[in-house]
C-alpha positions in Angstrom: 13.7 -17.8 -10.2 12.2 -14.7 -11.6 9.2 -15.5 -14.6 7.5 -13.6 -17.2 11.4 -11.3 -17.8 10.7 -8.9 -20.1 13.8 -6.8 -21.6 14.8 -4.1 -21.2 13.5 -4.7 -17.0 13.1 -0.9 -17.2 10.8 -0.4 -19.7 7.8 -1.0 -17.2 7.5 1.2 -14.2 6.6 -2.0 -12.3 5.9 -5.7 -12.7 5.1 -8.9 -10.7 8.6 -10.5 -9.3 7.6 -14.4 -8.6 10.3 -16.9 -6.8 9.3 -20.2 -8.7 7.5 -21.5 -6.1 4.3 -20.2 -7.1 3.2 -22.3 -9.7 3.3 -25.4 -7.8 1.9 -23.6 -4.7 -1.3 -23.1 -7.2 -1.2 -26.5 -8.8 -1.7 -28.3 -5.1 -4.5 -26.0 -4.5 -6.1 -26.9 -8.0 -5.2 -30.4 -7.4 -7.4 -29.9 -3.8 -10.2 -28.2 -5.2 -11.4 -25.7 -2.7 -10.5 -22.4 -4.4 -12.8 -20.0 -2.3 -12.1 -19.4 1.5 -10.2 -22.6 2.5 -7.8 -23.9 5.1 -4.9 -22.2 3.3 -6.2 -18.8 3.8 -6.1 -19.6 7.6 -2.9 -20.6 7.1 -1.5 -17.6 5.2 -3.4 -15.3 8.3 -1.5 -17.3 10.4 2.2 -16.7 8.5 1.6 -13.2 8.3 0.7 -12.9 12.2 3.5 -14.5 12.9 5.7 -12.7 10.5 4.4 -8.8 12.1 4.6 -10.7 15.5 1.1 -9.7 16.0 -2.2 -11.9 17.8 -4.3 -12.0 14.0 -4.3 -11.0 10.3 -7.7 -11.4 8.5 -7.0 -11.5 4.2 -9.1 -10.5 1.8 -9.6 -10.2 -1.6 -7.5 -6.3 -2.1 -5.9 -4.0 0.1 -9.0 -2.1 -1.2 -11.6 -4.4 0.3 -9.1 -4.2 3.8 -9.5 -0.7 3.8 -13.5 -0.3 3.5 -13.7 -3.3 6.0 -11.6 -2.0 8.6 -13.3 1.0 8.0 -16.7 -0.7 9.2 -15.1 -3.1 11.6 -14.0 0.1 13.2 -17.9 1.1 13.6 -16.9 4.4 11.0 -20.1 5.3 9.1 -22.3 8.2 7.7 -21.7 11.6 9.4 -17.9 10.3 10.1 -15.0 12.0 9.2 -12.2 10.2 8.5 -8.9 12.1 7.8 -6.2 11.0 5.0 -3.7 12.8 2.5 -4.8 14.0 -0.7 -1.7 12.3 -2.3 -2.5 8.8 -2.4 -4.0 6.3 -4.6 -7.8 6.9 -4.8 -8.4 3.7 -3.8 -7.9 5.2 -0.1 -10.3 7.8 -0.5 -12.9 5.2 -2.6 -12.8 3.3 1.1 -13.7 5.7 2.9 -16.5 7.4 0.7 -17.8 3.7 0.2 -18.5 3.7 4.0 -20.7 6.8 3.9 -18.3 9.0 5.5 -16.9 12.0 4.5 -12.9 12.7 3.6 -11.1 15.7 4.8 -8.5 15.8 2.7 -4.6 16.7 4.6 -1.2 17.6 3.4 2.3 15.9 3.1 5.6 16.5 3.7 7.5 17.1 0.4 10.4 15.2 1.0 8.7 12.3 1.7 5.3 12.2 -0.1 3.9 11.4 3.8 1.6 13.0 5.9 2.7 13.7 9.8 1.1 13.3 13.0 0.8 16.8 13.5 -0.5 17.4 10.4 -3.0 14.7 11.2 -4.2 16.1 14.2 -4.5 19.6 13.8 -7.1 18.4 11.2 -9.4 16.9 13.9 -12.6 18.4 14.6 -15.7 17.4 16.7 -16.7 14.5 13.7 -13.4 12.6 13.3 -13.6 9.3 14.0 -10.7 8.2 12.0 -7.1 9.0 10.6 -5.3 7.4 7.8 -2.0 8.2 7.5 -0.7 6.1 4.2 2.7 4.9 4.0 4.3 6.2 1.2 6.7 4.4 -1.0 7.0 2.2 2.2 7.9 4.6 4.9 6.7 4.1 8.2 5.0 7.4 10.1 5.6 8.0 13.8 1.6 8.7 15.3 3.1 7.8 18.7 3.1 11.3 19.9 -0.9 11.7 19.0 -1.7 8.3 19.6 -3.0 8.9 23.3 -5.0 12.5 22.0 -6.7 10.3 19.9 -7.4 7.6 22.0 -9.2 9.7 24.4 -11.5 11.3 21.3 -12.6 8.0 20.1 -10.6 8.6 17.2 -9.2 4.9 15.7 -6.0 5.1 13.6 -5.9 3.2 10.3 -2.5 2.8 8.4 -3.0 2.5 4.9 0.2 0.0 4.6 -0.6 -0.8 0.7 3.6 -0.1 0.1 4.6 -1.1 3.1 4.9 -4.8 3.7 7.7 -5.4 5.5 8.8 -1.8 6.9 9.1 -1.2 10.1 8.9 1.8 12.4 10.5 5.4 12.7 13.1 3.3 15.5 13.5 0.6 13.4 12.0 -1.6 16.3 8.6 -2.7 15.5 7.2 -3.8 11.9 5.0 -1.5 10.5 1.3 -3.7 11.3 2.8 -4.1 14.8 2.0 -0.7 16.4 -1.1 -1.6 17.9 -3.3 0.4 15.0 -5.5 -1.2 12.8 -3.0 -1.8 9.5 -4.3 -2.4 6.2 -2.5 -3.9 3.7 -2.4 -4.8 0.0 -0.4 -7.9 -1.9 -1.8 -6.4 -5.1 0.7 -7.9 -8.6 3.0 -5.5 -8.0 3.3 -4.9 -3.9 6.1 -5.7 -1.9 4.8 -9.0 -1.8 2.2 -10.1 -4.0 -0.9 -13.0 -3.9 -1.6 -11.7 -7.4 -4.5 -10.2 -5.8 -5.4 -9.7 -1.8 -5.3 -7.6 1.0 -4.9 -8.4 4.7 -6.3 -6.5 8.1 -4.1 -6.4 11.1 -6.9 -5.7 13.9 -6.4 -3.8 17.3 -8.7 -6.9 19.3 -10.1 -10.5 19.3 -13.9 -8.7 18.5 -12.9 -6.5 15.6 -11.6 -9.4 14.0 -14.5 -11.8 13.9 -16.2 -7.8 13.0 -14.1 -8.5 9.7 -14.5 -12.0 9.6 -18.3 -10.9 8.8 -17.6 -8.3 7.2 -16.0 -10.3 4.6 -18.3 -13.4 4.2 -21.7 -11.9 3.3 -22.4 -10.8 6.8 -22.3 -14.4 7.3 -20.3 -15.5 11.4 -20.3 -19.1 10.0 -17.1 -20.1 8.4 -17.5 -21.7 5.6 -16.2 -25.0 7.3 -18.5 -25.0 9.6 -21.0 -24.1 6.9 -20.8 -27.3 5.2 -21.5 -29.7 8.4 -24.9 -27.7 9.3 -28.0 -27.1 7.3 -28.1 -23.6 7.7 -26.4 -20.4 8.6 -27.0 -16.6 9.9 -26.7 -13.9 7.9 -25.5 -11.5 11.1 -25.5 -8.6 9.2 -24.4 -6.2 6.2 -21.3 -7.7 4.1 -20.0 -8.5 0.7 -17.4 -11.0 -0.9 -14.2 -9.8 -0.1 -12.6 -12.7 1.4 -9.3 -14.0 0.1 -9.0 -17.2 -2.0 -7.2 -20.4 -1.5 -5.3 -19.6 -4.4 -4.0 -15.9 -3.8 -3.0 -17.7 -0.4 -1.0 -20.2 -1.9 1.1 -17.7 -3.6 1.1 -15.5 -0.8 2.2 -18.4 1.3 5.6 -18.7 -1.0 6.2 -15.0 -1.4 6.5 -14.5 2.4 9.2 -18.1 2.6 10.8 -16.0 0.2 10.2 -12.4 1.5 14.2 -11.7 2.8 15.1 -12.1 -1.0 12.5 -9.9 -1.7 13.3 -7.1 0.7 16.9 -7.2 -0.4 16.1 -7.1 -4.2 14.0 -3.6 -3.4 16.4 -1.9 -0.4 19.6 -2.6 -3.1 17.8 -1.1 -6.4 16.5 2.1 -4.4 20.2 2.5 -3.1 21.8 2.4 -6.4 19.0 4.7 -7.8 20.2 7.1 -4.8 23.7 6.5 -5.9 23.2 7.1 -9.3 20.6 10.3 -9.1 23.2 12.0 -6.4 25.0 14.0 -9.2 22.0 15.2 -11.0 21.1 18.8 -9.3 18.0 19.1 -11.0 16.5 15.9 -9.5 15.2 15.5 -5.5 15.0 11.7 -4.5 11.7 11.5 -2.5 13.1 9.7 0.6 11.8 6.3 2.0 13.8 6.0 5.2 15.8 3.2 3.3 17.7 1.9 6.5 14.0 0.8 7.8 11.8 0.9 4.9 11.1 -2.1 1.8 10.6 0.8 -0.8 7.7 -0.1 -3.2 8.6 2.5 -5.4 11.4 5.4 -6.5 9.9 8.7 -7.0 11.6 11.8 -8.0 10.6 15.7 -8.3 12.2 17.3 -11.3 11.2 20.6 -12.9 8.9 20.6 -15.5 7.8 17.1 -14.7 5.2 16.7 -17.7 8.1 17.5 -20.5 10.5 14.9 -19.1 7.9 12.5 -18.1 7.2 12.4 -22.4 11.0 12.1 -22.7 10.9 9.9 -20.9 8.8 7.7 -22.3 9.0 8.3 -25.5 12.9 6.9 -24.9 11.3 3.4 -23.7 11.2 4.8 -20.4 8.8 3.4 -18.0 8.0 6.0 -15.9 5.0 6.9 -13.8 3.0 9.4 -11.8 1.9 8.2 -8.2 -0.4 9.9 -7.9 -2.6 12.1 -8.7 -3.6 14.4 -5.9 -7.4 13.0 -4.8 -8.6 16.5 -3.5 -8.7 17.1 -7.9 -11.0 15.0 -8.9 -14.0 15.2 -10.0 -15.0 12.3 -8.0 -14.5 13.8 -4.6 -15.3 17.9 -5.6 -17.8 17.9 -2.6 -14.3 17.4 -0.1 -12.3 19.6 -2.3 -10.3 22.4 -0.2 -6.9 24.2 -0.9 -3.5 22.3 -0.4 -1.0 24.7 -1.7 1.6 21.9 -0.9 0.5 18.9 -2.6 -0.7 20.7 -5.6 2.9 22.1 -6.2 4.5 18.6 -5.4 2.0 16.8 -7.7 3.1 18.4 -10.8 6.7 17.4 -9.5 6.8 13.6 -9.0 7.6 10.8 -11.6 8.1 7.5 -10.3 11.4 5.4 -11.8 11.0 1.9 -13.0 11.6 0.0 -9.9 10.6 -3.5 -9.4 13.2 -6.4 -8.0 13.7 -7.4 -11.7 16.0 -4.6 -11.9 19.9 -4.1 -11.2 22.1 -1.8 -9.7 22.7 -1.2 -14.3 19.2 -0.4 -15.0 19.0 2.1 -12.7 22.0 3.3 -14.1 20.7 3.5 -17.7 17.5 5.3 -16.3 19.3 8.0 -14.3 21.5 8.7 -18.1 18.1 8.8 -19.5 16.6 11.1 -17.1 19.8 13.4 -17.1 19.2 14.1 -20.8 15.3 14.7 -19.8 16.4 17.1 -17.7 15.8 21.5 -19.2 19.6 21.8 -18.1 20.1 18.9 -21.2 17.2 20.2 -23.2 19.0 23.8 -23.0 22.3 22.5 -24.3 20.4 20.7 -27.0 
């Protein structure tokens, strides 16, 4: 069951997709009354684990939150470098500065809005104590081939998964959280699968997860079970509030029954937007590695990208721009350096309406719209 069906489906970029489960899922938890950190977030770490086949999964409140905590949990900190494409969601970036370390800012391949793991390590210097490639639109990236180099420099990689719940690896063998990195997550409203809000941290051992655990609660090791049958508790450290709630969990818990529906939704729309797009010459699909990948998104680069993008939507188009290249803004000027790559690509991309509301018609009725968008259909005008 899909709720909350707005028409036309393609005149958002995205939206929230629920299964009809969810609103029951949050009246048991009401009907319960613990709505902070309760059994059923254990219980949603628990699904997830054993979804990525993995030992743990710690949620929390945004794939934000996972980011900066992982960040910690991984001991990075002022005088750090952490390394991470300009072209992501500032969110990324925010996580790292937030830390105290500094972001050294890389570039990404053009065809696939990714960074590589050459790229990665080339950018390595003396201070890099992490890498975050970010899986774009979904698609998994290969850091097999550096993942020893690093190792031996101390250097922890940290996969900013925000699109890609439910991808898995270059070989198609191992879901992406599954590597053996630390994997961050996001089940943000509109993610691949969504709590309404929350995050998860796939760890790389036992002692970085009870490092997050902390991390999460306050500083506080005491769980908040075993809070209640003692008189007291020890604040272990530094920490803030960003564990999950009981009732994120409870709609997480039903979006992940539900996830193969989910997946199929996504991998179908994005093939019929290939489909579709194939006979427009003007237009390069941004690839996801669909055979592998559960796209979040369906991003195109078209010439003169800011005249089709107000076509666009001044047709009742809801198109997007994901995102913004970070290594721009006037937040982050003292890590500004020249990427000759992403700044040509940024004024490229506009992301489609995609969201598993959509059919294999909408995209066709975008594509028709984007094809008069186009200069070549602008010229004939």
């Amino acid at each position: 069951m899909q709720t909350g069906a707005i028409s036309p489906a393609y005149a958002r970029n995205a939206k929230p997709y629920l299964l009809g489960g969810e609103l029951d899922a949050v009246a048991a938890v009401f009907e319960d009354g613990e709505f902070g950190h309760a059994k059923i977030v254990e219980q949603f770490e628990r699904a997830v684990a054993a979804f990525l086949g993995v030992d743990d999964v710690v949620a929390v409140a945004s794939g934000t939150e996972a980011l900066y905590i992982a960040l910690r949990a991984a001991g990075i900190s002022p005088g750090c470098e952490v390394i991470v494409p300009s072209l992501t969601f500032c969110a990324s970036v925010q996580a790292i500065v937030a830390t105290g370390a500094r972001p050294v800012f890389v570039e990404v391949d053009p065809a696939t809005l990714c960074t590589c793991a050459q790229t990665l390590l080339d950018a390595v210097t003396s201070a890099t104590r992490a890498v975050m490639p970010v899986l774009y639109g979904g698609r998994a990236i290969d850091c097999s081939s550096i993942r020893a180099i690093l190792h031996e420099r101390d250097i922890v990689i940290i996969e900013d998964a925000a699109h890609a719940f439910g991808s898995t690896t270059p070989d198609g063998e191992v879901p992406v959280g599954a590597t053996g990195d630390v994997t961050c997550f996001s089940f943000g409203p509109i993610k691949n699968l969504t709590c309404g809000q929350g995050g998860a941290i796939v760890p790389r051992s036992a002692h970085e997860a009870e490092r997050a655990r902390t991390l999460r609660l306050w500083g506080v090791a005491t769980s908040q079970a075993e809070r209640k049958r003692t008189t007291g508790y020890q604040v272990q450290g530094t920490g803030l509030h960003g564990f999950m709630s009981a009732i994120n969990a409870a709609i997480g818990l039903v979006q992940l029954d539900g996830f193969a529906a989910l997946r199929e939704r996504r991998t179908s729309l994005w093939r019929a937007y290939r489909d579709v797009l194939a006979p427009l010459e003007q237009v390069a699909l941004v690839d996801v590695d669909i055979e592998r990948s559960v796209p979040f998104n369906c991003v195109v680069r078209v010439p003169e990208r800011d005249a089709v993008f107000t076509a666009m939507r001044g047709a009742g188009l809801g198109v997007g721009v994901h995102y913004p290249p970070n290594h721009r803004q006037p937040a982050f000027d003292a890590w500004a350096r020249g990427l000759p790559v992403t700044e040509k690509v940024s004024e490229q991309i506009m992301s489609l309406p995609f969201h598993p509301a959509m059919d294999a018609d909408d995209a066709q009725i975008v594509a028709a719209a984007l094809a008069q968008a186009l200069p070549s259909a602008r010229g004939r005008g």
